[in-house]
DRENDO-1510 file (C-alpha; in Angstrom, 1 decimal, always signed):
<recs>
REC; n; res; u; v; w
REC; 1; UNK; -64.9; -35.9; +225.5 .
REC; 2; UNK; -62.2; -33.8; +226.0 .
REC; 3; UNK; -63.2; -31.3; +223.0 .
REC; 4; UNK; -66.7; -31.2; +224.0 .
REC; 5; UNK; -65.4; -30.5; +227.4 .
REC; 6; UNK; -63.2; -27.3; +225.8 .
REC; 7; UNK; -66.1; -26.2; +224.2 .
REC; 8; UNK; -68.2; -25.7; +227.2 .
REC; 9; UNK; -66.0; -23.9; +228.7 .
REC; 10; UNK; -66.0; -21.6; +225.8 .
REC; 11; UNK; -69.4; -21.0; +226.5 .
REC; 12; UNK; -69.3; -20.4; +229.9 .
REC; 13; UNK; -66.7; -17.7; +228.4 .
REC; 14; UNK; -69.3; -16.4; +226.3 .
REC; 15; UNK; -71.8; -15.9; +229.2 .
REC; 16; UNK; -69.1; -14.3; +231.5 .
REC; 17; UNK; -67.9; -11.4; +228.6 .
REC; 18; UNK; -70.7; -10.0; +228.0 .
REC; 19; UNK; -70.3; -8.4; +231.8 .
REC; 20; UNK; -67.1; -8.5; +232.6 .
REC; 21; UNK; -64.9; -5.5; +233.3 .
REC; 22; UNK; -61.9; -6.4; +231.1 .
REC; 23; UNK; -62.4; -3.6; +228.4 .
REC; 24; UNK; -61.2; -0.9; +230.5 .
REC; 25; UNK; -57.7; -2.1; +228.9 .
REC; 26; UNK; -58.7; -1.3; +226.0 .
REC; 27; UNK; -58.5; +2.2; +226.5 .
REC; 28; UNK; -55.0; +2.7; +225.7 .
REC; 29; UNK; -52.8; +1.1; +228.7 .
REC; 30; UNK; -49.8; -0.6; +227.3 .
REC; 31; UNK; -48.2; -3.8; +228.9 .
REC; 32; UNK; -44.7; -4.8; +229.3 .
REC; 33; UNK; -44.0; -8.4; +228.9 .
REC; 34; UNK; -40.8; -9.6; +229.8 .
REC; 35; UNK; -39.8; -13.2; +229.7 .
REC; 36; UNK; -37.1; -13.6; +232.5 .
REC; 37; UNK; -38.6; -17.1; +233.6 .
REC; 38; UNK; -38.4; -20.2; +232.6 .
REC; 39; UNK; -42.2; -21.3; +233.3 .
REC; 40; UNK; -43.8; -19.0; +231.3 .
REC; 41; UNK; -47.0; -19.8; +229.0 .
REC; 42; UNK; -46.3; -19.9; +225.1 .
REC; 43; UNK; -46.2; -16.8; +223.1 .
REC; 44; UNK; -49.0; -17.9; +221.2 .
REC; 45; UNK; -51.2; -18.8; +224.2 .
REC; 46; UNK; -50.0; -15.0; +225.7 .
REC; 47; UNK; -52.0; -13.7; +222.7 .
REC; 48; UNK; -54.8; -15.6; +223.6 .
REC; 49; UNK; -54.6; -13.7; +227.0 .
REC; 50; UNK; -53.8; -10.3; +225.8 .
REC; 51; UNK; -56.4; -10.4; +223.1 .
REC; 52; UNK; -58.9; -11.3; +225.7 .
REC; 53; UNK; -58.0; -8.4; +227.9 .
REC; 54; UNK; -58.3; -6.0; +224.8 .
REC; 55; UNK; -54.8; -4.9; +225.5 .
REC; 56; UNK; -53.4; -3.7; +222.2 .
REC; 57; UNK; -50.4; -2.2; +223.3 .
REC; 58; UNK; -47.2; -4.3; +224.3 .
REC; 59; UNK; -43.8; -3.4; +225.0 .
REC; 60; UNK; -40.7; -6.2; +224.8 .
REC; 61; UNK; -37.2; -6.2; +225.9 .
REC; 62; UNK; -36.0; -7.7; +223.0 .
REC; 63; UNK; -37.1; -8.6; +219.4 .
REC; 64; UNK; -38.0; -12.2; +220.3 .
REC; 65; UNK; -38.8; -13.7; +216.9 .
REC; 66; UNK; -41.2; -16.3; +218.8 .
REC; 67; UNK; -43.5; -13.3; +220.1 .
REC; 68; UNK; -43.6; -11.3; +217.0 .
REC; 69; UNK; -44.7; -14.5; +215.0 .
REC; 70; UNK; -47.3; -15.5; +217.6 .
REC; 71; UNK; -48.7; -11.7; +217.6 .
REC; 72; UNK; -48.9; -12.2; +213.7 .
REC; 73; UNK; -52.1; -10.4; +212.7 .
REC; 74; UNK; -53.2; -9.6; +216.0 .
REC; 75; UNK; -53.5; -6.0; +215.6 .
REC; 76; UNK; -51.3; -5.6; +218.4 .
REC; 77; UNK; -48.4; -2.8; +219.0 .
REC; 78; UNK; -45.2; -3.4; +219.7 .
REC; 79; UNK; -42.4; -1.6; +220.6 .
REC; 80; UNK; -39.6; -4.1; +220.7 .
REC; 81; UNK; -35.7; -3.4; +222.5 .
REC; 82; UNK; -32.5; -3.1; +221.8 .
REC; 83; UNK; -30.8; -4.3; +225.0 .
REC; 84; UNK; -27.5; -2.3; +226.0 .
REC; 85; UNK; -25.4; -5.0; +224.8 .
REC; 86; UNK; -26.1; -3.9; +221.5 .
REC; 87; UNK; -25.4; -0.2; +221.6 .
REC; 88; UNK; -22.1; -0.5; +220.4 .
REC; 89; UNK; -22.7; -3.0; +217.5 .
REC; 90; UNK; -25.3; -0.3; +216.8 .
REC; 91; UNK; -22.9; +2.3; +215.6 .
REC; 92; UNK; -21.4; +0.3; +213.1 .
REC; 93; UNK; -24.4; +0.5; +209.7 .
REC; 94; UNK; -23.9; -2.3; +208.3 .
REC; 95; UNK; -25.0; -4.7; +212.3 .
REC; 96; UNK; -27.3; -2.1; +212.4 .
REC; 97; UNK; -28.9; -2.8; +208.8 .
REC; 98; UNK; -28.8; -6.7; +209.3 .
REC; 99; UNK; -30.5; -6.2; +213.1 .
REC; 100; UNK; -33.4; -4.0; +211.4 .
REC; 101; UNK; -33.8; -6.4; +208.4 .
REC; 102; UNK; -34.1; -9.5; +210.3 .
REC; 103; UNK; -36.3; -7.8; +213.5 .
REC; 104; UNK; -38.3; -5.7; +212.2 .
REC; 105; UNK; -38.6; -5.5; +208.6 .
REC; 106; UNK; -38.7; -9.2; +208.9 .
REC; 107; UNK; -42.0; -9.3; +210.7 .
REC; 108; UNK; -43.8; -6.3; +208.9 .
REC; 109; UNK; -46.8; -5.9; +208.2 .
REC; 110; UNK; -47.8; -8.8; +209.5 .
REC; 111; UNK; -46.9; -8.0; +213.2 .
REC; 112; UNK; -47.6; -4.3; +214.3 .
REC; 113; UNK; -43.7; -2.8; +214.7 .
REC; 114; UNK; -43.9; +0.6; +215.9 .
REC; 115; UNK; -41.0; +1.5; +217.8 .
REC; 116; UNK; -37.2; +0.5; +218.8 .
REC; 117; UNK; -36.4; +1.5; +222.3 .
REC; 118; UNK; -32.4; +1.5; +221.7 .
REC; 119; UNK; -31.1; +0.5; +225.8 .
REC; 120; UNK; -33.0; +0.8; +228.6 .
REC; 121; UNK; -31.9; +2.9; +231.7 .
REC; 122; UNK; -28.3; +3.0; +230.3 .
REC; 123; UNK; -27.3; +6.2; +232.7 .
REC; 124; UNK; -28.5; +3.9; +235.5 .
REC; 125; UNK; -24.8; +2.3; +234.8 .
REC; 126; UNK; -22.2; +3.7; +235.6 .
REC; 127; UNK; -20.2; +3.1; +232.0 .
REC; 128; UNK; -19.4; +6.1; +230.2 .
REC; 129; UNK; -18.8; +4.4; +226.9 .
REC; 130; UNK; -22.2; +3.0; +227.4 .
REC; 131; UNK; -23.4; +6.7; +227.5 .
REC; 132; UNK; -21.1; +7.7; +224.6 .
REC; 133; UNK; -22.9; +4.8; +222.5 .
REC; 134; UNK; -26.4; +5.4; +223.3 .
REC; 135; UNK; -26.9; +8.5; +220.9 .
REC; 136; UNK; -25.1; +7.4; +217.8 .
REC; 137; UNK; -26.7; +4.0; +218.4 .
REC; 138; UNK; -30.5; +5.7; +218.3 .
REC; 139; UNK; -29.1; +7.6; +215.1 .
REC; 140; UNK; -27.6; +4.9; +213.3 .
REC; 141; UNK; -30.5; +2.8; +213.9 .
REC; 142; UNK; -32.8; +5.6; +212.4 .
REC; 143; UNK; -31.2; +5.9; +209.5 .
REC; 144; UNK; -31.6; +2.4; +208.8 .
REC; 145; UNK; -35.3; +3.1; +209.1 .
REC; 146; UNK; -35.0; +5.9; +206.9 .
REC; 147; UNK; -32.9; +4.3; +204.6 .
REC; 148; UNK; -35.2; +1.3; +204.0 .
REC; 149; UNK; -38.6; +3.5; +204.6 .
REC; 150; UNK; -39.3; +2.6; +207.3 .
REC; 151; UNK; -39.2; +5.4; +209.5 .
REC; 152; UNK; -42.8; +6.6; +208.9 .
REC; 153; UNK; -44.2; +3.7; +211.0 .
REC; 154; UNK; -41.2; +2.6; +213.6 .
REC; 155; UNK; -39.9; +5.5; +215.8 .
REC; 156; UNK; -36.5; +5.6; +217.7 .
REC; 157; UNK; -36.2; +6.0; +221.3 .
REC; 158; UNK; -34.9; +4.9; +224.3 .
REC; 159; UNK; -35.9; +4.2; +228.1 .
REC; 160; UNK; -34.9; +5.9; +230.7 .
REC; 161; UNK; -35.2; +5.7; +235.1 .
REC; 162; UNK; -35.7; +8.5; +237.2 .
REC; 163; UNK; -32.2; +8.7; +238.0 .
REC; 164; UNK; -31.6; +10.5; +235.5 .
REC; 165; UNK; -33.3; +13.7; +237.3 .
REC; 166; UNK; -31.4; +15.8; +239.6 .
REC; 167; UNK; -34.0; +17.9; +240.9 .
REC; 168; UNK; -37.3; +16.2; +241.4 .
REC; 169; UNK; -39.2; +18.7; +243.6 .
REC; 170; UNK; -41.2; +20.7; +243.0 .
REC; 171; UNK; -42.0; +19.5; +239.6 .
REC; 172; UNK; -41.6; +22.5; +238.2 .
REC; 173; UNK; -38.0; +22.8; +239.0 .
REC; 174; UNK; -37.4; +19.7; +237.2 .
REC; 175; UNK; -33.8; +19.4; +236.1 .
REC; 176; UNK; -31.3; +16.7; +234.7 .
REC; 177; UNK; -28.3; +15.5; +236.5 .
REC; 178; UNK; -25.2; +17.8; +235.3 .
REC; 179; UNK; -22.8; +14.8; +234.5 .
REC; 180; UNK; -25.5; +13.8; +231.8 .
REC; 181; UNK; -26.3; +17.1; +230.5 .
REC; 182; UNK; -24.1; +17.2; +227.4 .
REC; 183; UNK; -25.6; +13.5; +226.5 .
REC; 184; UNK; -29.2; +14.0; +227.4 .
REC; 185; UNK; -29.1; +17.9; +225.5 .
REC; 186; UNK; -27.8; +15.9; +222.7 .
REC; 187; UNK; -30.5; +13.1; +222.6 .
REC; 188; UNK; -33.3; +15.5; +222.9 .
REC; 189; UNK; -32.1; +17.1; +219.9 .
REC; 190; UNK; -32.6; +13.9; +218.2 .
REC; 191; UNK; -36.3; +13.6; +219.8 .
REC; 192; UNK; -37.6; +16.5; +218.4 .
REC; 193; UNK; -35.6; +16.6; +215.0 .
REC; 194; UNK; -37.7; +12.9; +214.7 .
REC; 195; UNK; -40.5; +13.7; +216.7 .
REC; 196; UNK; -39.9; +10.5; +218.6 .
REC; 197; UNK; -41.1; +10.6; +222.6 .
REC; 198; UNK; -38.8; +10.7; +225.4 .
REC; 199; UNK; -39.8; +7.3; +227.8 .
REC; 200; UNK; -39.3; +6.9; +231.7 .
REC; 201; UNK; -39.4; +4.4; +233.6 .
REC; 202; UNK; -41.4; +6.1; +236.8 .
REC; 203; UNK; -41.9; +4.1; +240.4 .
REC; 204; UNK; -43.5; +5.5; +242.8 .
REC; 205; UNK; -42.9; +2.6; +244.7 .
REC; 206; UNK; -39.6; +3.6; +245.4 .
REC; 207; UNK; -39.6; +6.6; +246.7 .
REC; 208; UNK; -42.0; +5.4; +249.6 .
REC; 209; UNK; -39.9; +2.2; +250.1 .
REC; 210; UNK; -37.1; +4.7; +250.8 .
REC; 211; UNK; -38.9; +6.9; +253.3 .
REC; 212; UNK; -42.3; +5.3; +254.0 .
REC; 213; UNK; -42.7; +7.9; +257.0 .
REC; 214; UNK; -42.2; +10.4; +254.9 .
REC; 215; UNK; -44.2; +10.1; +251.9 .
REC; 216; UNK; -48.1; +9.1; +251.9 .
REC; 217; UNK; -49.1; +5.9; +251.3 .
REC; 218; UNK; -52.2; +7.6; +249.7 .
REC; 219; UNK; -50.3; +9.7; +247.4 .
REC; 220; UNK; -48.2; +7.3; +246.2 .
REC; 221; UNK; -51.5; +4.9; +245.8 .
REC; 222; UNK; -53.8; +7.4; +243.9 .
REC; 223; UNK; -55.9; +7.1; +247.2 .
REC; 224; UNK; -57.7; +10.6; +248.5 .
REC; 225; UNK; -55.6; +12.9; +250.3 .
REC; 226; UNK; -54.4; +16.5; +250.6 .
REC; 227; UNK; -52.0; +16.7; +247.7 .
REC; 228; UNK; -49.1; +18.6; +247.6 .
REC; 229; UNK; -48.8; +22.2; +245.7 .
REC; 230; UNK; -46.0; +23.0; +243.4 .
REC; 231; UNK; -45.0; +26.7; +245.5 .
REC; 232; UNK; -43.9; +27.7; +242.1 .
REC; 233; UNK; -46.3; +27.4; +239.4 .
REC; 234; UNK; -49.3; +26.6; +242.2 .
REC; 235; UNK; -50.5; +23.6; +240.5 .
REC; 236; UNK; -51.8; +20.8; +242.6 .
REC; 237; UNK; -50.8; +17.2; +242.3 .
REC; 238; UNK; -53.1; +14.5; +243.8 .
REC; 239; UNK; -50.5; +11.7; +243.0 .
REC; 240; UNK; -46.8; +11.0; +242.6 .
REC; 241; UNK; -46.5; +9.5; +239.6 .
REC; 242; UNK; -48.1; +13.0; +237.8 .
REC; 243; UNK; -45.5; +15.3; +239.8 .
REC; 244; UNK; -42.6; +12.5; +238.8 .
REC; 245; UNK; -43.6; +13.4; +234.5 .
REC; 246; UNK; -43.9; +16.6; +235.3 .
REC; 247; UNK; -40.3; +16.9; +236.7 .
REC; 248; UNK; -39.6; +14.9; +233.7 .
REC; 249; UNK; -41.1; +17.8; +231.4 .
REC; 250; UNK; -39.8; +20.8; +233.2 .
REC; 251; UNK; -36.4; +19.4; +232.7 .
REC; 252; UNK; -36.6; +19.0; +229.4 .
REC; 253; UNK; -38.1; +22.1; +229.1 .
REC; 254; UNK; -35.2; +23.6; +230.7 .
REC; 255; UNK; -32.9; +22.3; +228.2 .
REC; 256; UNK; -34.6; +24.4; +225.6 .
REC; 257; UNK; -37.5; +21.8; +223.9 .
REC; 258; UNK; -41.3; +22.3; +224.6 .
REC; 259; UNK; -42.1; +19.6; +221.7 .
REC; 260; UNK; -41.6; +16.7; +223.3 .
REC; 261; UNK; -43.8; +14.5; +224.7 .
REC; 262; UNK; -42.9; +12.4; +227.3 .
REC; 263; UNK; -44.7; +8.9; +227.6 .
REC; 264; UNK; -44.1; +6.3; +230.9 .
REC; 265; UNK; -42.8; +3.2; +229.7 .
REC; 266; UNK; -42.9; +1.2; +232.8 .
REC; 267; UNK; -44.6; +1.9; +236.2 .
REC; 268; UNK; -46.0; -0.6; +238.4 .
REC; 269; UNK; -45.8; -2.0; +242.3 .
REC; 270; UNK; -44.3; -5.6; +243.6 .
REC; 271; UNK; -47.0; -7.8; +245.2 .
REC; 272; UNK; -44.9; -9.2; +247.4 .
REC; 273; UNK; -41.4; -8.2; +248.6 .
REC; 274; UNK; -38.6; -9.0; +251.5 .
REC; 275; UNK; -38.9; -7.8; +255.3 .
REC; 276; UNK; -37.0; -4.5; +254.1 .
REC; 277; UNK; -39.4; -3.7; +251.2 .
REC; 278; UNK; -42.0; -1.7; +252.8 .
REC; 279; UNK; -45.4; -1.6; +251.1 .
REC; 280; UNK; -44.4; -4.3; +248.6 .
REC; 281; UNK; -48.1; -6.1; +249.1 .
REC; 282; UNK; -50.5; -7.1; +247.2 .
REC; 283; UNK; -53.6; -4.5; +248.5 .
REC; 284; UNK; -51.3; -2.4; +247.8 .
REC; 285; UNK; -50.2; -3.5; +244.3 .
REC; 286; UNK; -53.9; -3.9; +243.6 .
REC; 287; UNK; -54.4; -0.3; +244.6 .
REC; 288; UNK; -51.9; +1.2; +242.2 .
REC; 289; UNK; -52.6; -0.8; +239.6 .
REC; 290; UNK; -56.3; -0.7; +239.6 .
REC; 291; UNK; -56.2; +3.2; +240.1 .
REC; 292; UNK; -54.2; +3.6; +237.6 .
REC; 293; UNK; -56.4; +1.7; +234.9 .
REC; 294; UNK; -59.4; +4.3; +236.2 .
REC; 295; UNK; -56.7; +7.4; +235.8 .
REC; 296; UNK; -56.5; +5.8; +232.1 .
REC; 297; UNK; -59.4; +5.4; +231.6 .
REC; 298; UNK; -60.4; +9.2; +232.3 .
REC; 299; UNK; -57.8; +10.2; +229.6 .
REC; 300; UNK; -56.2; +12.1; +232.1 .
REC; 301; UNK; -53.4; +14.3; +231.5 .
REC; 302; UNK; -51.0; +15.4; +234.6 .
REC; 303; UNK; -51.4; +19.3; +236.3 .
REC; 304; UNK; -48.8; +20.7; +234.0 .
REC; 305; UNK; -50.1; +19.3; +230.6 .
REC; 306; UNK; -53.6; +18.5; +231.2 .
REC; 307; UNK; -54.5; +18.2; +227.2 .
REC; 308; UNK; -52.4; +15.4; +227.3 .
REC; 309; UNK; -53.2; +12.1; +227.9 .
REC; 310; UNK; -50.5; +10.4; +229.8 .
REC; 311; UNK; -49.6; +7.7; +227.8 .
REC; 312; UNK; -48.4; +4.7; +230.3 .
REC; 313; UNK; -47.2; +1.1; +230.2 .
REC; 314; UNK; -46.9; -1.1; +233.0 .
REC; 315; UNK; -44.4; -3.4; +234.1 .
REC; 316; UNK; -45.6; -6.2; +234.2 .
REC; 317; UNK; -47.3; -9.1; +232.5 .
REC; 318; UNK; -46.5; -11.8; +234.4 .
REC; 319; UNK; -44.1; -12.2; +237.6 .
REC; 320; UNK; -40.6; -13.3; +236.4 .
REC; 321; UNK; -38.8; -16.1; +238.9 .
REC; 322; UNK; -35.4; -15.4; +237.2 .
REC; 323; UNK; -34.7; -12.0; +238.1 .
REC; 324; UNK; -32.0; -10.7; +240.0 .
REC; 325; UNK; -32.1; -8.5; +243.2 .
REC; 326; UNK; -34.5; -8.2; +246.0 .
REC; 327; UNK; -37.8; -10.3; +246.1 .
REC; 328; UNK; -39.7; -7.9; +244.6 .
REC; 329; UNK; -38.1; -8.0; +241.1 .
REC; 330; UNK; -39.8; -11.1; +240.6 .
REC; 331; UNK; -43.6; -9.9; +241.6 .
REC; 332; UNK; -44.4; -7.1; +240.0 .
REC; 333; UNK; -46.7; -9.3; +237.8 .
REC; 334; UNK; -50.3; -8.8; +237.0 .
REC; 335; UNK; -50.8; -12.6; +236.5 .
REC; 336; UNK; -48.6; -16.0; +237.4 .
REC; 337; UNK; -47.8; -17.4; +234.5 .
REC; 338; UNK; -50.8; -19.9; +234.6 .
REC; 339; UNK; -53.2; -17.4; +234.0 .
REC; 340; UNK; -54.2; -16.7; +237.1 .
REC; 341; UNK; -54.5; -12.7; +238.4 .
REC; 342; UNK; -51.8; -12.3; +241.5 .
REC; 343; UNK; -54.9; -10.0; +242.7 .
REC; 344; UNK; -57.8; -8.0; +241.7 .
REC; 345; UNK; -58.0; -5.2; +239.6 .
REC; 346; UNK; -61.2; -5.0; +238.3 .
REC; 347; UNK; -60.4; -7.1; +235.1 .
REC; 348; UNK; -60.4; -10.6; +233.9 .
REC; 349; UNK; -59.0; -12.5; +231.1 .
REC; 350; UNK; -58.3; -16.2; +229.5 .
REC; 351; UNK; -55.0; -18.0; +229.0 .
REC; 352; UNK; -56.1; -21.2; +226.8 .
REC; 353; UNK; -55.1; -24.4; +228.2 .
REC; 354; UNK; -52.6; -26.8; +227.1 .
REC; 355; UNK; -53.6; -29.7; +225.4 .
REC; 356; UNK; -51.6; -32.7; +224.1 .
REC; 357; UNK; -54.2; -34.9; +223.3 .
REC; 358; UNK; -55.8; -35.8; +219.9 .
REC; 359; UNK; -56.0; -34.4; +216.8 .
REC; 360; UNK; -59.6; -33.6; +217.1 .
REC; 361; UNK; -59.2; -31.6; +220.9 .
REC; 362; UNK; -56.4; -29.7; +219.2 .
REC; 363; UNK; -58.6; -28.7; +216.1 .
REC; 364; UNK; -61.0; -27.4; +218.7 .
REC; 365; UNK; -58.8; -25.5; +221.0 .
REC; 366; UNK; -57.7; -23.7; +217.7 .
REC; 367; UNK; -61.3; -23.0; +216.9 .
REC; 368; UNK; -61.9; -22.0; +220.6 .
REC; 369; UNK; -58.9; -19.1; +220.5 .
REC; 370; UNK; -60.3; -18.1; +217.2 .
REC; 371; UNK; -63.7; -17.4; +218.3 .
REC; 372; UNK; -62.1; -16.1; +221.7 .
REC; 373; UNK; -60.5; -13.3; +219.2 .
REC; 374; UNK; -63.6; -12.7; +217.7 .
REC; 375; UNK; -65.9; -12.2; +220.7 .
REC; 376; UNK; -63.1; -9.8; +222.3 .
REC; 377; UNK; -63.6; -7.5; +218.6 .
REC; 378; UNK; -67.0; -7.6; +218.4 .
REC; 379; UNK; -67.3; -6.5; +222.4 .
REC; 380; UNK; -64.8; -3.6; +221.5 .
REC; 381; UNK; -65.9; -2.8; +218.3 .
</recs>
């Protein structure tokens, strides 16, 4: 009963794809999924759920040999982290060979590796060794890459938060904080000598938390309104998070590189938050989020370089219950970790269900994600 039960439901599934929304993620948004929480749904059943979304594109915080197993021929994307407590393990070759062997080259081809982010927001510290091992970190780890030919398919980067910008406004007078100039001159030196991207970590979010009766809901929702007009270089921005990568470009510009393309790899808005977190709700979360996916799905590129689609991932998959901080850290999820959207966006996916039973109702809920996988590439294809 139980696997005639799952099958129905597979074709109520088959009845509700054929209009459903979910393929505008398929058109190149990128998802982080982080797993700080301790009821979230297997990997394996996460591929289920992404696959169904047509998300092809996820970024980790780690190298979590679980998830790149599950996402085995999946056709899936990852970039996969180093996290900080690494960097320095990361100068020395021969950790640095034995972490690429066993994460990544471990995994290829069978699981999609296609870049390292080495740290994330390490200037956001305040650790100056941390910053001193950030650069010959990314290095060592690339010649890893290079030295087992590799480096063709996995790029080298690493994450970075706004912070890291002195000047903001306008976005044409993007510039970098001086007491991270030498390091950040240095690193971008790297990026173009490998032609890896520069990544930031862009929230709107927080600037109108900060000073919500200064800055525009609207603006920072992708909602109408006026704009705002760079005085310098006239352009008009209709949205924060487009003057925030600009700033990002015209400091890097300033530092003497034009080659570099700059790609946001997390962005998002908390669905819930404490008394002090103004805005953290989830119409707004909805708003961002869903505007976003229609920014996307325009292949939109921001005032300053707009031949270039923005390239964006956001944060996050699921809301995480055992994060630090404020409330919001742990609901900036798109989904609870049963499956079940935290609001609506406009798209709609499965999670498969657990099943303990008999052998026969787990034989079918393995032929039920199959033909789940094959229904989501025949409605893409």
């Amino acid at each position: 009963m139980a696997a005639c039960s799952l099958l129905f439901r597979l074709l109520l599934v088959l009845l509700t794809f054929s209009d459903s929304p979910a393929q505008i993620l398929g058109l190149g948004v990128g998802i982080n999924y982080g797993q700080r929480a301790n009821n979230l749904p297997s990997p394996s059943r996460v591929a289920y759920l992404l696959r169904s979304l047509n998300i092809s594109r996820v970024k980790l915080y780690d190298a979590d040999p679980n998830v790149l197993v599950a996402f085995s021929n999946t056709n899936v994307d990852f970039i996969i982290g180093l996290g900080n407590e690494y960097l320095q393990n990361m100068t020395d070759p021969v950790k640095a060979q034995n972490w690429v062997l066993q994460r990544v080259q471990a995994h290829l081809p069978q699981t999609r590796i296609t870049c390292i982010t080495v740290g994330n927001e390490v200037f956001k510290s305040n650790d100056t060794q941390l910053w001193s091992n950030l650069l010959p970190a990314m290095q060592t780890v690339y010649r890893t890459l290079v030295d087992l030919g590799l480096d063709k398919q996995v790029t080298v980067t690493s994450a970075h938060s706004l912070d890291i910008l002195g000047v903001s406004y306008p976005p044409s007078a993007g510039a970098f904080r001086q007491d991270l100039g030498e390091y950040l001159h240095a690193i971008l030196n790297f990026h173009a000598q490998v032609k890896s991207p520069f990544l930031i970590n862009a929230y709107p979010y927080f600037a109108y938390k900060d000073n919500p009766n200064e800055v525009p809901i609207d603006y920072v929702l992708f909602q109408p309104n006026q704009g705002t007009v760079d005085s310098i270089t006239n352009l008009k921005y209709d949205n924060m998070l487009y003057a925030q990568v600009d700033a990002v470009y015209s400091a890097i510009k300033a530092m003497g590189h034009t080659d570099i393309e700059v790609r946001v790899s997390e962005t998002g808005w908390p669905s819930k938050g404490d008394e002090n977190e103004v805005g953290a709700t989830s119409e707004n979360a909805g708003l961002y989020n869903g505007n976003l996916l229609k920014r996307i799905e325009q292949k939109q590129g921001t005032p300053a370089k707009p031949n270039v689609p923005i390239d964006i991932y956001v944060f996050a998959l699921f809301n995480e219950n055992l994060k630090d901080g404020p409330t919001s850290e742990r609901n900036y999820g798109l989904y609870y970790p049963d499956g079940t959207p935290v609001y609506n966006i406009g798209v709609q996916g499965y999670l498969p269900e657990l099943v303990y039973s008999s052998d026969s109702t787990k034989y079918a809920l393995s032929v039920f994600g199959l033909l789940i996988l094959v229904i989501a590439y025949l409605i893409s294809a």
